[in-house]
N, C-alpha and C positions, 0 to 999 in steps of 0.2 A: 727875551731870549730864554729858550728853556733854561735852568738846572741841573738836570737831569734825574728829579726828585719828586717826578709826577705821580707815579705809583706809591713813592712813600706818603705822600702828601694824603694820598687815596685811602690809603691803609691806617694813618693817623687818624682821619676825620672819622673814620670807622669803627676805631678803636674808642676814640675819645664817645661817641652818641652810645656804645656797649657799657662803659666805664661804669656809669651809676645804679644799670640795674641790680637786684638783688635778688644774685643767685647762688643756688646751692645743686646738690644734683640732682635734684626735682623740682619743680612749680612752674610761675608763671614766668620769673626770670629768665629760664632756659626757654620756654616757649618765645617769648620775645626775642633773645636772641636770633632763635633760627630765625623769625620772620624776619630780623633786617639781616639774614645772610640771604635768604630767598629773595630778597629785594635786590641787594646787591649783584647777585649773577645772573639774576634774571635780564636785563638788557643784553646779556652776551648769547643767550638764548640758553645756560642750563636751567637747571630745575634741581629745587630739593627736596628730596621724598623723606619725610618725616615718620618714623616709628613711634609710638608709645607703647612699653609692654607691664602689665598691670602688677600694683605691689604686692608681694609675695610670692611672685613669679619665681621657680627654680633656676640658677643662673648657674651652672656649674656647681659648686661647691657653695656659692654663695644665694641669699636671697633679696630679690627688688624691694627696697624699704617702701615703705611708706611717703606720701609727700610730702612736703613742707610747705607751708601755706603762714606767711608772718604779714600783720596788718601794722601795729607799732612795736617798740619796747623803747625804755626811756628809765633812768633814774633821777629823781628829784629829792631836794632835802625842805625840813620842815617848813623853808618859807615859800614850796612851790615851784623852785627855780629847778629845771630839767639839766642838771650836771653833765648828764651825756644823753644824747636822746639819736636814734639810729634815723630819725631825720636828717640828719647833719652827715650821718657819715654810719655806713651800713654795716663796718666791721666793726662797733661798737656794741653789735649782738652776737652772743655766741650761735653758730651757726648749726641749724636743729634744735633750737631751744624751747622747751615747753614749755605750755603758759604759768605764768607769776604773778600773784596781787600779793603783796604782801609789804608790812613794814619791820624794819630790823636796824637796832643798830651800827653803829661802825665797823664791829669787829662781825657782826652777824652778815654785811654786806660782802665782807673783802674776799668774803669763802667763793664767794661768785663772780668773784672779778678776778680776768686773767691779764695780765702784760707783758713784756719783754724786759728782763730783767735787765739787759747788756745795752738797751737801745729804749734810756727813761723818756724820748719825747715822742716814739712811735706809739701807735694802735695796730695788736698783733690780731691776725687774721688765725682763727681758733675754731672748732666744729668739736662736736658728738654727735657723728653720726649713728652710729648702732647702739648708743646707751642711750636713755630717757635723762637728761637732765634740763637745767638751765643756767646761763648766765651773759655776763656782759665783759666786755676788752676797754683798754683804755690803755695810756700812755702811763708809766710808772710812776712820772711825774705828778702827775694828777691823782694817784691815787694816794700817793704818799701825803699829798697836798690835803687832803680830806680830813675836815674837821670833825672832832667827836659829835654825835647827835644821832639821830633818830632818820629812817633813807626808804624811799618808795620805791620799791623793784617792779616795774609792771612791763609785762609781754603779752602782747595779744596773740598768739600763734594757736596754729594746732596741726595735729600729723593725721591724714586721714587716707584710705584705700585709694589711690589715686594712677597715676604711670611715670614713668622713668620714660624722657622724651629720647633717641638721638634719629641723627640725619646720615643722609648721606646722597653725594652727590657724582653722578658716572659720567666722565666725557670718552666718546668711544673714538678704538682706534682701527687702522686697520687689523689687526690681531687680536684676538684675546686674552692674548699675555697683556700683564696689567701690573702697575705702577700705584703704590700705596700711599696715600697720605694722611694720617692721623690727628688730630689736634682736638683741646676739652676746653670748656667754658664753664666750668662750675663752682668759682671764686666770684666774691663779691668785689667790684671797685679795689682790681689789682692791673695795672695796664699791659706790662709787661709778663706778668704769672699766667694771664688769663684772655686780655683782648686782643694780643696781638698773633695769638697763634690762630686763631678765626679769620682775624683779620688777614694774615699772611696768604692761608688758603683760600681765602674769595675774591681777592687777585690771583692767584695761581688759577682757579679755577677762570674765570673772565681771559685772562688769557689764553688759556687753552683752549677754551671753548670757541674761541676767533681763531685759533691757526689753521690754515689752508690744509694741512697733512699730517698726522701725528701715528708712530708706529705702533708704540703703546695707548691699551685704553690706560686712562688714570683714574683712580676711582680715589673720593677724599669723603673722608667717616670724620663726624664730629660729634663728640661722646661727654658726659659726664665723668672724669679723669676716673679709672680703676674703675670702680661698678658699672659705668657706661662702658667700656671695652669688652670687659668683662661680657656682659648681656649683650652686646651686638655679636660678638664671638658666639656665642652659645647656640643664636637661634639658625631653625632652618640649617641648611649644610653649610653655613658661612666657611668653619672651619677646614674642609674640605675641599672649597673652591677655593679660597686665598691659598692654600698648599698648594694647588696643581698650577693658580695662572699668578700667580702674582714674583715676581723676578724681584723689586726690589721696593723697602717701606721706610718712607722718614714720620716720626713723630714732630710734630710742630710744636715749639712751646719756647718763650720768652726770647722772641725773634723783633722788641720792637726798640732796642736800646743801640749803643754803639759804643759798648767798652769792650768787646770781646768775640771770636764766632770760635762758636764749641759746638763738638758733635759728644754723645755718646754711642760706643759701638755698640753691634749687636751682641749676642751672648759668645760667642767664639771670634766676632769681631774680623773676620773673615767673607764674609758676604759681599754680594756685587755690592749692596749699598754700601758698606763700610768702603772698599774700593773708589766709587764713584766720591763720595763726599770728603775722603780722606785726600783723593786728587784735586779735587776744588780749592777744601782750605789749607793747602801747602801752600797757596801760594797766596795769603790772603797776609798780613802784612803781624798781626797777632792773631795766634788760635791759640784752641787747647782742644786736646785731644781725651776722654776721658773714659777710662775701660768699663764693663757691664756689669762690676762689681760695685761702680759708683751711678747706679742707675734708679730712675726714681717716681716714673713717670710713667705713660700704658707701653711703654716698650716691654717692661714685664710682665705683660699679660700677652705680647706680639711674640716674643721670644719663649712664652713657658715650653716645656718638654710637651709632646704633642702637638701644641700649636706649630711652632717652628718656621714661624717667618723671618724672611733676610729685614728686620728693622732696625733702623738706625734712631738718634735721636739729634735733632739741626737745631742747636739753637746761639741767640747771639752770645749773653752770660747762661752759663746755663744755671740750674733753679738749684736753689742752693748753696750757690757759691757768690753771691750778693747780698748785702747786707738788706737791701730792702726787701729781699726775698717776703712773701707774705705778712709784709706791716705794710702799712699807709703811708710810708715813703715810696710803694711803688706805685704813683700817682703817675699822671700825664707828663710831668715832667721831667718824669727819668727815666722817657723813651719819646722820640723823636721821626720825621719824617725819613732822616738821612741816617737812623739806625734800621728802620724797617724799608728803607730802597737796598740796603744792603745787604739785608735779608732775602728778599726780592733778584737782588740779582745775583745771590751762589745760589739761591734752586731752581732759578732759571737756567744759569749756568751747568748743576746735574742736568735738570733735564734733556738738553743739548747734548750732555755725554750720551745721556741712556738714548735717545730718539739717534744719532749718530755713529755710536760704536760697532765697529767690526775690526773682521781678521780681514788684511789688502796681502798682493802678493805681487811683489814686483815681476814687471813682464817681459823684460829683456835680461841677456846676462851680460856678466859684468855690470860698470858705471853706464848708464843713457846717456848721450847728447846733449845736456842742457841746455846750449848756448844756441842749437837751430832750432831749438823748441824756444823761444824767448823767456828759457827757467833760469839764465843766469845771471846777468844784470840786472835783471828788476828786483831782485831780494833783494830788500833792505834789511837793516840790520834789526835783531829783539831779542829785547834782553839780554842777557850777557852773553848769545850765541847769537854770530856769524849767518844773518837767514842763508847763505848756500850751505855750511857746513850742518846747522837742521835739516835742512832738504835734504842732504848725500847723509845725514844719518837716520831720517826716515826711510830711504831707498835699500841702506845696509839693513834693517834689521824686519823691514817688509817683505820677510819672508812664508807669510801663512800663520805664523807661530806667536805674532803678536797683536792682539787687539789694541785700540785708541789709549787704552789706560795705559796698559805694558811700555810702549812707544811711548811714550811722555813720560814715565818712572825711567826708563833708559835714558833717555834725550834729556831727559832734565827740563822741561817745558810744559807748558800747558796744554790740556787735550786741545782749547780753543786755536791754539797756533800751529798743532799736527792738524787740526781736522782742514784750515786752510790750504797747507800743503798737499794733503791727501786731495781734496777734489782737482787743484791744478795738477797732480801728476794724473790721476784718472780720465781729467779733462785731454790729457797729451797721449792716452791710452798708455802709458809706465804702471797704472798700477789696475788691478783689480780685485776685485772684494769678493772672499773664499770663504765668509761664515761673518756668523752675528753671536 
């Protein structure tokens, strides 16, 4: 018998074969990634159109670095033994790290070793990316641990003219008003920070791309977090077209846990998405809700003045505000099949608002008939309201003046149990639909 933990299940498996690779916001890492997301939606029949735009590219205000290209790094002490070696675990190298042969001692090493001061048993996830340097992460414990002597710093890497990869994948609808979905991959061996927002949308996209009818097209971008948004914004009229057709944007990002569901709003936090997503998680058992002045992720690059998209940010905890946040406590198992089903079914759930939502207008006046239309004994009862007194207050305020959200912020209900009601009044000709 099912569980009902199919698609989590799907999305673990997914996450977890992502997990090891070693990436940054260039190389081979991100490349790999895309191909097992092009693998995964490929049986549903999408497709991912992959960019590369080359280093040093003008991106706005900003420039395409250089790539990252890392073979080993590893410290050992004078009897050989590899203390920490980026075999074992890849956020043991600081991320962008320039090559290093060199031997130093103790206090000459610790210059290049970063930790978390507050959390001595983790390995904190660390970058330079726009300055040239090098070093290595480890757990605070371990470094405190280190015996006076003599230490082999060696990194094989190098940075050379290369491209900034991202994708993106379109499933059309009948309109071209278009539905946004964001999410980045460019942490190493973070489950939650990094695989599962990928993960979330190549389910999202697989099922879309199987439904029989969809209003909106949805289009889902997956980027190297900040410089990847950044340069997909930039080129061609991007910026232009998401202004004119795109209604509403969620960024995906640490959707694969289950202690929490958080959104952050968009910049006025007033947007259809803010709307839509804000009506989901009311009714979700713990949320947090969290304004755009605590934002942190490519919603600020969705949001800047000029760009000005309606973007939101979905996630379960959101980044940040967990202590495993970028250390090696966000491993595999602190995120779950039945924290990313749950993710899975609130953007399923928007979606359903946004494919669904209009203005009805009742068709008769005064109350209808319920009881020779067979509307009034078969309601059962949901949630703490009376299904006839739902029904006779979707009927009162079904006046042209309230879209699916409005009506369920009144009623006190979810759009899922107005949007029921709406098709059996419409089904009895009581109501009909005056705008989108």
């Amino acid at each position: 018998m099912s569980d009902g933990f199919e698609a989590g299940r799907r999305m673990y498996r997914f996450a977890e074969k992502i997990f090891p690779y070693t990436r940054s916001i260039t190389g081979e890492g991100v490349r790999q990634t895309l191909k097992d997301l092009a693998d995964y939606i490929r049986p549903a029949g999408a497709e991912l159109k992959v960019s590369g735009i080359p280093s040093g590219t003008k991106v706005f205000d900003w420039t395409v670095p250089k790539e990252w290209k890392i073979k080993d790094a590893y410290i050992e002490n004078e009897s050989g033994e590899h203390i920490i070696d980026m075999k074992e675990n890849n956020l043991h190298v600081l991320g962008y790290s320039v090559p290093v042969d060199e031997w130093v001692d103790l206090d000459g090493l610790k210059e290049h070793i970063y930790v978390e001061d507050g959390q001595p048993d983790v390995i904190p996830y660390v970058t330079s990316y726009y300055k040239e340097r090098f070093g290595f992460c480890m757990s605070k414990k371990m470094r405190d641990s280190l015996p006076e002597g003599r230490y082999h710093m060696y990194i094989d890497s190098e940075l050379f003219d290369g491209v900034l990869n991202y994708a993106e994948a379109v499933i059309p609808g009948e309109t071209d008003d278009e539905i946004l979905f964001s999410t980045y991959f460019c942490h190493p061996s973070m489950a939650d920070n990094e695989c599962s927002g990928p993960a979330l949308a190549a389910e999202l996209i697989s099922t879309l791309a199987e439904a029989p009818r969809l209003k909106y097209t949805y289009r889902f971008v997956f980027v190297p977090e900040t410089i990847g948004s950044i340069t997909y914004l930039s080129q061609d009229d991007h910026v232009p077209y998401l202004k004119e057709h795109v209604k509403a944007g969620f960024v995906l990002s640490c959707v694969g846990d289950d202690l929490d569901y958080s959104m952050v709003e968009s910049r006025y936090g007033d947007s259809y998405a803010d709307r839509v997503l804000k009506n989901v998680l009311k009714y979700k058992e713990k949320h947090t809700i969290y304004g755009f002045h605590e934002r942190g992720s490519d919603e600020r690059q969705y949001n800047a003045p000029g760009v000005d998209l309606p973007v939101v940010v979905f996630c379960r905890s959101k980044f940040g505000e967990f202590p495993e946040y970028h250390t090696s406590a966000d491993n595999m198992t602190f995120v779950s099949p039945e924290g990313f089903q749950g993710a899975y079914d609130a953007m399923i759930e928007a979606i359903e608002i946004l494919e669904k939502n209009a203005y009805y207008r009742v068709k008769v006046l005064c109350e209808p008939q319920l009881g020779k239309r067979g509307l009034y004994s078969d309601i059962s009862r949901k949630g703490t309201y009376d299904g006839i007194m739902v029904q006779r207050d979707v009927i009162s305020y079904a006046d042209g003046r309230n879209d699916l959200l409005d009506l369920s912020e009144r009623i006190g209900v979810p759009v899922s149990e107005i949007v029921d009601i709406v098709d059996r009044l419409v089904d009895n000709d009581l109501l009909e639909k005056v705008g989108e």
